[in-house]
C-alpha positions as CSV (number, residue, x, y, z in Angstrom):
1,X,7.6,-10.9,2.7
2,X,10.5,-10.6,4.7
3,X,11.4,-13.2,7.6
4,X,13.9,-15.2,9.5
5,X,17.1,-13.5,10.6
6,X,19.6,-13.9,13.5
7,X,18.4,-14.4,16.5
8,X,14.9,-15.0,15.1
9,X,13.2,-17.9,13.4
10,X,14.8,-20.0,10.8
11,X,14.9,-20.0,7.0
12,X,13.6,-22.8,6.2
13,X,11.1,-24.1,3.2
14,X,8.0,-24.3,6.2
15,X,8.8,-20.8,7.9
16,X,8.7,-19.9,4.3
17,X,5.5,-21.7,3.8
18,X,3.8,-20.4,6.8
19,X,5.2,-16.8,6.0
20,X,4.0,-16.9,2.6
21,X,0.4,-18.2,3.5
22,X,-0.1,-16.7,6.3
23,X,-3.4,-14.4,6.1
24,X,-2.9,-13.1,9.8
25,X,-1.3,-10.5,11.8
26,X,1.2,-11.6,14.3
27,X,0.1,-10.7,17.7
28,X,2.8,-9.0,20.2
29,X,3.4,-12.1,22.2
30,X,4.2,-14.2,18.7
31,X,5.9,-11.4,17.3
32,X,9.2,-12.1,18.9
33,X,9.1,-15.8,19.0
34,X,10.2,-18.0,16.4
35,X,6.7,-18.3,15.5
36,X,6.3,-15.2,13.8
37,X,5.5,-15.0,10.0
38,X,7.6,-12.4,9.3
39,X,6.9,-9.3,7.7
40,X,4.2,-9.1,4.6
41,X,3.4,-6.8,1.6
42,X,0.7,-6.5,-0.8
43,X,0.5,-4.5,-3.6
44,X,-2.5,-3.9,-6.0
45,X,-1.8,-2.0,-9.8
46,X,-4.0,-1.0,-12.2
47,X,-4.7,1.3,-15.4
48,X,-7.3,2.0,-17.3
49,X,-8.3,4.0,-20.3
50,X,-11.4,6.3,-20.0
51,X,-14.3,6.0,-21.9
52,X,-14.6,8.8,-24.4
53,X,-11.3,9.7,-24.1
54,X,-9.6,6.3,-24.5
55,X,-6.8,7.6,-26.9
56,X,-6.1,10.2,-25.0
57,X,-6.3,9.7,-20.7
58,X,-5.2,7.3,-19.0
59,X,-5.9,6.7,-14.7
60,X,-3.8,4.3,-12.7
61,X,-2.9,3.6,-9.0
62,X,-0.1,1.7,-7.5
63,X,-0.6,0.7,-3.7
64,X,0.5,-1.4,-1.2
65,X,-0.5,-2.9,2.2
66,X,1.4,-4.2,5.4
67,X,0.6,-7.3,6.6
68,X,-2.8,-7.6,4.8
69,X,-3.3,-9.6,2.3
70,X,-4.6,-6.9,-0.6
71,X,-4.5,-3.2,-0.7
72,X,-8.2,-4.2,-1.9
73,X,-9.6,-5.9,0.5
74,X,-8.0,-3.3,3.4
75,X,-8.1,-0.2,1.7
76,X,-8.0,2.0,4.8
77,X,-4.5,0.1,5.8
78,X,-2.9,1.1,2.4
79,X,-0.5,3.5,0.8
80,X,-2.0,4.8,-2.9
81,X,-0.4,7.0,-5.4
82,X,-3.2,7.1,-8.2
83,X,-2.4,9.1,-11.1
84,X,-3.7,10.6,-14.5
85,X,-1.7,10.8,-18.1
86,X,-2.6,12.9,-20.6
87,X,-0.9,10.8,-23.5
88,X,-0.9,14.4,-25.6
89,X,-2.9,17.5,-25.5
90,X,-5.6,18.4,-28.3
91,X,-3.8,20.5,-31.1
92,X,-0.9,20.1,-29.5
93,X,0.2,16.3,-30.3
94,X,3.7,16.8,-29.0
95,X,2.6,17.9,-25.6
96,X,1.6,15.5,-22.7
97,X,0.8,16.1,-18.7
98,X,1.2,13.5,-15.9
99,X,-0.1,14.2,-12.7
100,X,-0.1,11.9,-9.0
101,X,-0.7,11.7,-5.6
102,X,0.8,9.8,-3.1
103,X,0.2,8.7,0.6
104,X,1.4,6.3,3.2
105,X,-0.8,7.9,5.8
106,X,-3.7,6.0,6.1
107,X,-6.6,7.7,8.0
108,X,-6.3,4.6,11.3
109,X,-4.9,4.3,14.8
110,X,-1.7,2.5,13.9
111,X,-0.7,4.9,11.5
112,X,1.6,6.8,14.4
113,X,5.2,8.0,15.2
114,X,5.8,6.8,11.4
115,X,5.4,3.0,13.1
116,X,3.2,1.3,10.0
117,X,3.9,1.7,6.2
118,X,7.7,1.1,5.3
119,X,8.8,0.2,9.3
120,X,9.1,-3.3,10.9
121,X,10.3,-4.0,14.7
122,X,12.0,-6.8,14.4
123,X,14.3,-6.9,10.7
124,X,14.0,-2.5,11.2
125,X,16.2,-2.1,8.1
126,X,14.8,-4.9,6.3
127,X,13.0,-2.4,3.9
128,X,15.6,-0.9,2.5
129,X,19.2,-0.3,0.9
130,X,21.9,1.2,2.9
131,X,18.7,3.3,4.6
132,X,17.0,4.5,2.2
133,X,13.3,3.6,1.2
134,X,12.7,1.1,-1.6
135,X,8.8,1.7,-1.8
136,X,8.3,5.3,-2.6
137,X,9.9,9.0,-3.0
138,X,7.4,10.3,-0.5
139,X,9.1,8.2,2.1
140,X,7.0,7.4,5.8
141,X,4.1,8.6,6.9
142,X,3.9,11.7,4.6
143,X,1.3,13.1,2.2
144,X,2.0,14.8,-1.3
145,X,1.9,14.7,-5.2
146,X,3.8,16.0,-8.3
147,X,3.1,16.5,-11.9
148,X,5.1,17.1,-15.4
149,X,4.5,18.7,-18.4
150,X,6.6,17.3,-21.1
151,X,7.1,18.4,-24.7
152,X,8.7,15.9,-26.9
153,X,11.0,17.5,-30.2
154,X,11.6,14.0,-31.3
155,X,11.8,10.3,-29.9
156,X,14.4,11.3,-27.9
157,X,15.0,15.3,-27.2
158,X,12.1,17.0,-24.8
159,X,12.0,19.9,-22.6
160,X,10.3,19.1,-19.3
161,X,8.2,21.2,-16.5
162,X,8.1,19.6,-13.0
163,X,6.3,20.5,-10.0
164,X,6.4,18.4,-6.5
165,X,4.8,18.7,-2.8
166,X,5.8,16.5,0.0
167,X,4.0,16.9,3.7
168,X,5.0,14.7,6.7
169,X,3.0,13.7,9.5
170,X,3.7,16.1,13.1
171,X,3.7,12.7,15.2
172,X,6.5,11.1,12.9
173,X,8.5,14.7,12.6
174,X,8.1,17.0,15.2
175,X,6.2,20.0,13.9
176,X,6.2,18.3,10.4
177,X,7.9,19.0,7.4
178,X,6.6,20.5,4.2
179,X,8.5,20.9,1.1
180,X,7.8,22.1,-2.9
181,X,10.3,22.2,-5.4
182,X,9.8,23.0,-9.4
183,X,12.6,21.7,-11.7
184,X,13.6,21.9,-15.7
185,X,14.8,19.4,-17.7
186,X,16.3,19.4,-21.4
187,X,17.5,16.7,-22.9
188,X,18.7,17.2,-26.3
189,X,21.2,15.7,-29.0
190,X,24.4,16.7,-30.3
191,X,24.4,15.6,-33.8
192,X,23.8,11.2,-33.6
193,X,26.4,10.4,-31.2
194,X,26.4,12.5,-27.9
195,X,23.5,13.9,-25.9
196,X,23.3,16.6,-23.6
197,X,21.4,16.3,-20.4
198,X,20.6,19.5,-18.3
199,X,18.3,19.7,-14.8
200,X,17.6,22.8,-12.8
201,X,16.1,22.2,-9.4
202,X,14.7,25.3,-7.0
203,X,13.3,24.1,-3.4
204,X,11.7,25.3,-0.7
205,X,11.5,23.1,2.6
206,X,10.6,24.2,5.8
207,X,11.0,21.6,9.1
208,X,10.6,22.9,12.2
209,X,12.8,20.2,14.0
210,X,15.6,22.1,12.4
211,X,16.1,25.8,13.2
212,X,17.5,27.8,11.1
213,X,18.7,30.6,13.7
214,X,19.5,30.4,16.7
215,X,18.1,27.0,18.6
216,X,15.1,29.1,20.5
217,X,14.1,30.6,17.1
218,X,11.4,28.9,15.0
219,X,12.5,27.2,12.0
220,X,12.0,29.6,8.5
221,X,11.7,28.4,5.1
222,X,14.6,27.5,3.0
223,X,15.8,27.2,-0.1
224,X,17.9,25.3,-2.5
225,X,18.9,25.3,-6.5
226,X,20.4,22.5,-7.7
227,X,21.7,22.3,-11.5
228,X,22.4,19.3,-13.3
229,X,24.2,18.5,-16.6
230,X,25.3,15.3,-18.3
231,X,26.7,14.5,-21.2
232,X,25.9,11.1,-22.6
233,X,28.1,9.4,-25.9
234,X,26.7,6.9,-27.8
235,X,29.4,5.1,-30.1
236,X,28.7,3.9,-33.7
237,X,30.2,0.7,-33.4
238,X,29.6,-1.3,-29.6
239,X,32.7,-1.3,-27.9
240,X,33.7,-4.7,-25.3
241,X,36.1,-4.0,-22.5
């Protein structure tokens, strides 16, 4: 929950109460009072192993809900990203897949102008740091998934295949956005002590509230590489500063 804040009503151990257990949307008019309960989240989590394939697949959700009190008991009002693991593929023991969704788009009226999951009116920045979204890469309002393929040399070198689809909403960015990327990652050791870390990115976006030629021209798809690499040491002996 978030609540209280300057110009709004107090911090004290009853607004915190009444924020806390509070099972009710504010309405407008209490909204801006020093009545209001604040801002509220529920999440839901789960995982479970499949029958037959216990040892092998694993599905699992996280969601979340605004001002409800469960993702479970408003499931219409809430964001999901289920998902499925493949711990390793048959034959193929080093091998393993993870695939997920996402959404914070539910299918109701309030979900507009990117105005439900992740926004507030009254403490606007109160969901995040410096602006950006603590909840969830796919950000406000937006639709998508990705997936990886990972295969694992040892406990800790793996080369890794990612994929990723992100889709916003056309009444939170004019003419919507749409963007797919695939990236590469290595990670592999130098002998015991250093580790080398490499990432290769290629992206396509396209967002028609930004041309790309001149300002009467429709927006066209772009594109963008990024490459990565790090190079990580790990001393023998811990060193204090």
């Amino acid at each position: 929950m978030i609540w209280g804040g300057k110009g709004h009503e107090p911090i004290t151990l009853h607004t915190f109460l009444r924020s806390f257990f509070s099972l009710t949307a504010a309405t407008p008019a209490v909204k801006i009072t020093s009545a209001d309960p604040g801002a509220r989240f529920g999440a839901f989590d789960f995982s479970y192993r499949l029958p037959f394939v216990r040892n092998w697949l694993t599905l699992y959700s996280d969601s979340e809900v605004h001002d409800d009190v469960s993702p479970i008991d408003a499931p219409r009002r809430a964001a999901w990203r289920p998902g499925i693991h493949l711990s390793h593929v048959p034959r193929i023991p080093r091998l393993d897949l993870r695939l997920e969704a996402a959404s914070t788009d539910p299918p109701i009226r309030n979900s507009q102008l990117g105005h439900f999951m992740y926004y507030e009116v009254v403490q606007q920045q109160g969901y995040t740091n410096q602006g950006q979204l603590f909840g969830d890469w796919i950000g406000r309002e937006d639709k998508g998934g990705q997936g990886w393929i990972t295969y694992h040399l040892n406990g800790n070198e793996w080369l890794q295949l990612g994929i990723r689809n992100q889709k916003a909403a056309k009444d939170f960015i004019p003419g919507g956005t749409t963007l797919n990327d695939i990236n590469f990652q290595v990670v592999k050791r130098i002998g015991k002590d250093f580790e080398i870390n490499g990432n290769f990115v290629y992206e396509r976006w396209k967002s028609p509230i930004y041309p790309s030629g001149a300002p009467t021209q429709p927006a066209s798809q772009q594109t963008v590489t990024t490459t990565t690499i790090q190079l990580t040491w790990f001393p023998e002996r811990n060193i204090c500063f």
